[in-house]
N, C-alpha and C positions, 0 to 999 in steps of 0.2 A: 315633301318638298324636294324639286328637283336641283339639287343643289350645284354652284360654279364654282371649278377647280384653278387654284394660284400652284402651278411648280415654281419654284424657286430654284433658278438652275442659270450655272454661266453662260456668257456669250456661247453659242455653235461652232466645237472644235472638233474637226473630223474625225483629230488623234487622240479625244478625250475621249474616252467610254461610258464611264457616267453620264459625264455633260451629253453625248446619244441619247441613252436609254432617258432622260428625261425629258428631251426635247422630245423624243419618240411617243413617251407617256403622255406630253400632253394632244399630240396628234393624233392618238387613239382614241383619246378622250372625248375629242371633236367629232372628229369620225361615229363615236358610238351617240351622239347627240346631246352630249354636255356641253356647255359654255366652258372651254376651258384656256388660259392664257400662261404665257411665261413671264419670270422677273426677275430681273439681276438681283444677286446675292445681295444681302442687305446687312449695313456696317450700323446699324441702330441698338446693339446691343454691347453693354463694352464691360470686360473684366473689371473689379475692383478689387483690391485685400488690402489686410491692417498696414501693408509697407507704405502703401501710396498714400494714409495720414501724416505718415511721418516725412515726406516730401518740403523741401523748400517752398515758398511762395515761387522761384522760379522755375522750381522743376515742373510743378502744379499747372504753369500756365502750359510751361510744354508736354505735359499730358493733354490738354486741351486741345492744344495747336493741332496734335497727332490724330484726335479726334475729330477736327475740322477739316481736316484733310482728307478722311476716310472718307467723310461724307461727301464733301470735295469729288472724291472720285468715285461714288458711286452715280450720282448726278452726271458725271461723264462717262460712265458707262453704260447707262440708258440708253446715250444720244449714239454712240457706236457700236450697240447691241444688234449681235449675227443671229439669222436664224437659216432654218435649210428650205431651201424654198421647195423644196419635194412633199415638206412635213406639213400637212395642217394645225401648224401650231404657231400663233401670232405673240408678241409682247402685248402687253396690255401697257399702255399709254397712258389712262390716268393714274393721277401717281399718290390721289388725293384718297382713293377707293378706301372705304372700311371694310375692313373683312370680320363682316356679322356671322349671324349663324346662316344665312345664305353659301355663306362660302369655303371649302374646305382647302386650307393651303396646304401645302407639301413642300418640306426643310430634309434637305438630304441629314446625314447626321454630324456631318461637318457645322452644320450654321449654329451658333452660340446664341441660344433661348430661344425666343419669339419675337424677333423682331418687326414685324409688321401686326403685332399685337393682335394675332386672329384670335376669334372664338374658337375653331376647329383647327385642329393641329394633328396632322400626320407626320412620323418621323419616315422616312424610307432610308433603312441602312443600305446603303452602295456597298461600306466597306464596314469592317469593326468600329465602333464609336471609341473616338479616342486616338486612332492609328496615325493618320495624317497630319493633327496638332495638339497629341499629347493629351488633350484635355475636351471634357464635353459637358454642355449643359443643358437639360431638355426640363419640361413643366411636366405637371402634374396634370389629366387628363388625355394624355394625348397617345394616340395610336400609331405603334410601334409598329414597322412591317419590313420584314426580310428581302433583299435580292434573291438570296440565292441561297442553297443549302452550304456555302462556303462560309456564312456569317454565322459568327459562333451565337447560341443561343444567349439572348439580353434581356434582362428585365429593368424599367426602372421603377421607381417608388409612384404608385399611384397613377399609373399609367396601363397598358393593357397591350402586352406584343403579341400579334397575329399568330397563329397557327399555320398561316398557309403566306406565299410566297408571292411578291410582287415581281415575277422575273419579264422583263422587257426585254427582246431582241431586237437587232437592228446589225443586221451582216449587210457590207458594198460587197454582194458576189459579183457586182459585173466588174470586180477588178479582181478579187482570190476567186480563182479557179484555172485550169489544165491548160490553158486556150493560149497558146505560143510557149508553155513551159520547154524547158530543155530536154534533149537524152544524155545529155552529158552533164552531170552539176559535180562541182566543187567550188569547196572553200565553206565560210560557216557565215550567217549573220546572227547579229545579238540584239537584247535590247535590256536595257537596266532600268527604266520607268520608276514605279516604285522597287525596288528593288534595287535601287541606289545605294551603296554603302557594303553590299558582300562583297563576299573575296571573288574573285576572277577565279574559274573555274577551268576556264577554254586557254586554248592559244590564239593569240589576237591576230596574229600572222593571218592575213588574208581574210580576213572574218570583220564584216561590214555591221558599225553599228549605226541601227534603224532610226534611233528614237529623233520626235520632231520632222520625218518623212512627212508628204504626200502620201496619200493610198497607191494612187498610182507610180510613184518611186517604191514602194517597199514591198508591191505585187511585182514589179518587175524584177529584184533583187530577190522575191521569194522561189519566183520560177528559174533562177539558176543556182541558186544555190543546193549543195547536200543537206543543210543541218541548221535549223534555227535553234537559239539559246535564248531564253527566255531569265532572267533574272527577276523577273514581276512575276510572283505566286500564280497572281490573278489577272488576266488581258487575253481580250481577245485575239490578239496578234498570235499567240499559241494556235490556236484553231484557224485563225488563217492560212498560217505556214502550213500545215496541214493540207489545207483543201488546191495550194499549189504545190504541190507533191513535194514537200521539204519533211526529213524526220525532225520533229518537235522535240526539242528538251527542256524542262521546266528546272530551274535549279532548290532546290526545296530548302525551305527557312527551317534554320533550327528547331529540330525536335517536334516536327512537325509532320506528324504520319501521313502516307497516302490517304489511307481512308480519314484521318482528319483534315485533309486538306482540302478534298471532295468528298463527302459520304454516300453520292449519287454516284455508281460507277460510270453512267452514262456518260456522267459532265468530265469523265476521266477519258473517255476515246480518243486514241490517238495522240495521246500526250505519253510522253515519257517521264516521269517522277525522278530527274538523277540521270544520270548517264546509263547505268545499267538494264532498262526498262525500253529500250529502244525497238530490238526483235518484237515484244511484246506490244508495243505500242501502234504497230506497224502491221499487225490482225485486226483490229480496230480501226484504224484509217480508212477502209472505205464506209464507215459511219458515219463518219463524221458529216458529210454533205446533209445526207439524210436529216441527220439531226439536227442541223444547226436552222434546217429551213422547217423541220414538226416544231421547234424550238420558237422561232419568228411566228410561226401560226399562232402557236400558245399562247402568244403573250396576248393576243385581243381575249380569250379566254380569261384568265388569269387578272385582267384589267377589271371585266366583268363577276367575278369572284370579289375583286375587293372593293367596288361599288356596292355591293349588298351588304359586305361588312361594313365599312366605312359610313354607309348609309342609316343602318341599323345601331352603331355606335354612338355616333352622331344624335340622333333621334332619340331625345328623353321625353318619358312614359311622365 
C-alpha cells in the first residue's frame, strides 16, 4: 500500500526552522510521488488532572470556554494558513478526512497525543520532547524519529525510535552568501530565540539583535558585521552568519559539552562553542557552504530511507 502523508506543521514562517523543515518534508514527499498535505496544529487533545475535579461549577464552565476558544481558533487558522509557494506542499482542505491505515500523519513532538486520531502515528523530534512546554504526551505504537544527532537519544513505552535520522534541509542561499558583503565589518549581531532567559554574555553596545528579521534584513546585517552571537544552542542562523563571512559564536547551555551538543563534528564547522573557540572555528569555515548544500541534497535521501521504514513499520504481517 502506497500510503498519503498528513505533516502537522504551523502556518509558513520563514524565521521558523522547524516550521521549514516540515513544510519542506512534505514537498519532498510530493515530489518523490506520494500524496502528501499540510495541517494546522490541532487543539483536540486537552490535559486533565485530579485538581480540575476539584473545580467550582464555575471554574468548570471556564475550563470549557478556554477549550472552545482553542477550537475557535484553530478553525481560524485553517482559513489564514501560509504556505511557500516555491514548496510543493498544499494544505489539505477537507477537514472531515479520516486518517485510516491509508494514512501516515506526522506530530512534531510538541503536539499533545493524537489528535486527529490516526491509525499511524509518526513522532519527528525537531527538539527534545518536553523542552518548549515542559511536558509531553505520545501513544503507544508510534514511530519515533530523530532530526538530527543533536536530539538526545528517546525512548517511549511501546513505541519504536529510529536508528537513522529524519534530517531535512532547507537553506535561502540566495540571501546568505559573500555577494555585496563588506571589507570592513564591525560591531556584533545577536539572537536569543530559544535561548531566551541566559545571562548576556556580549556588550550590547553596537550589537543588533536579529530575532523576528526578514532574511533579507538579517543577510544584510550579516554582511557587515564582525561577530554573530547566537544565544539558541540550536538555529540555523549560526550557519548563516557563517556563509556571510561573520565569525559565529554559539553561547553554550549549561553543562553541556561540545561534543554533546553536536556528536557529528561536521554539524560543528564553523561554529565557535563559547568565545574561546573562534581561531578554531574559522579553519572550518570554508565548509560550511559545501556542507550545508551535500546537507539540502541529503535530505531527498534520507526522506527515502524513512519511507522504507515507516513503510515496513506500518505494514502488519
Amino acid at each position: 500500500m502506497k500510503r498519503k502523508f498528513l505533516i502537522v506543521a504551523p502556518s509558513y514562517n520563514e524565521n521558523n526552522g522547524g516550521c521549514v523543515v516540515q513544510h519542506k518534508l512534505c514537498s519532498i514527499l510530493n515530489d518523490l510521488g506520494y500524496e502528501s498535505y499540510l495541517y494546522p496544529p490541532s487543539t483536540r487533545c486537552f490535559e486533565l488532572n485530579t485538581s480540575a475535579f476539584n473545580l467550582s461549577f464555575k471554574a468548570i464552565l471556564g475550563v470549557f470556554k478556554r477549550i472552545i476558544l482553542k477550537l475557535h481558533k484553530e478553525l481560524k487558522d485553517h482559513k489564514s494558513y501560509k504556505t511557500n509557494s516555491a514548496f510543493n506542499a498544499p494544505l489539505l482542505t477537507d477537514k472531515d478526512t479520516s486518517f485510516d491505515d491509508s494514512w501516515v500523519v506526522i506530530y512534531p513532538e510538541v503536539t499533545f497525543g493524537n489528535p486527529l486520531n490516526a491509525k499511524n502515528v509518526v513522532r519527528w523530534l525537531l527538539h527534545q520532547p518536553g523542552f518548549h512546554t515542559g511536558q509531553f504526551f505520545y501513544g503507544q505504537g508510534e514511530l519515533l524519529v530523530k532530526f538530527n544527532s543533536a536530539i538526545l537519544d528517546f525512548n517511549f513505552p511501546g513505541s519504536k525510535t529510529s536508528e537513522k535520522e529524519l534530517k531535512v534541509i532547507h537553506y535561502p542561499l540566495e540571501y546568505y552568501n559573500l555577494s555585496g558583503a563588506s571589507n570592513t565589518r564591525k560591531g556584533t549581531a545577536y539572537c536569543l530565540r530559544k535561548g531566551r532567559g541566559k545571562e548576556i554574555q556580549h556588550d550590547l553596545a553596537d550589537s543588533i539583535l536579529i530575532d523576528d528579521m526578514s532574511h533579507a534584513e538579517v543577510a544584510a546585517i550579516f554582511k557587515r558585521v564582525k561577530t554573530f552571537i547566537s544565544y539558541d544552542t540550536y538555529t540555523a542562523y549560526s550557519f548563516f552568519a557563517v556563509l556571510c563571512g561573520c565569525d559565529s559564536v554559539v553561547i553554550p547551555d549549561g553543562g553541556v559539552t561540545k561534543e554533546q551538543w553536536y556528536p557529528n563534528v561536521k554539524d560543528r564547522h564553523g561554529l565557535s562553542y563559547g568565545f574561546d573557540e573562534i581561531d578554531e572555528a574559522k579553519k572550518t569555515a570554508p565548509l560550511v557552504k559545501e556542507y550545508v548544500i551535500r546537507e539540502e541534497h541529503k535530505s531527498v535521501d534520507n526522506v527515502k530511507s524513512f519511507l522504507l521504514e515507516s513503510d515496513a513499520f506500518f505494514t502488519k504481517d
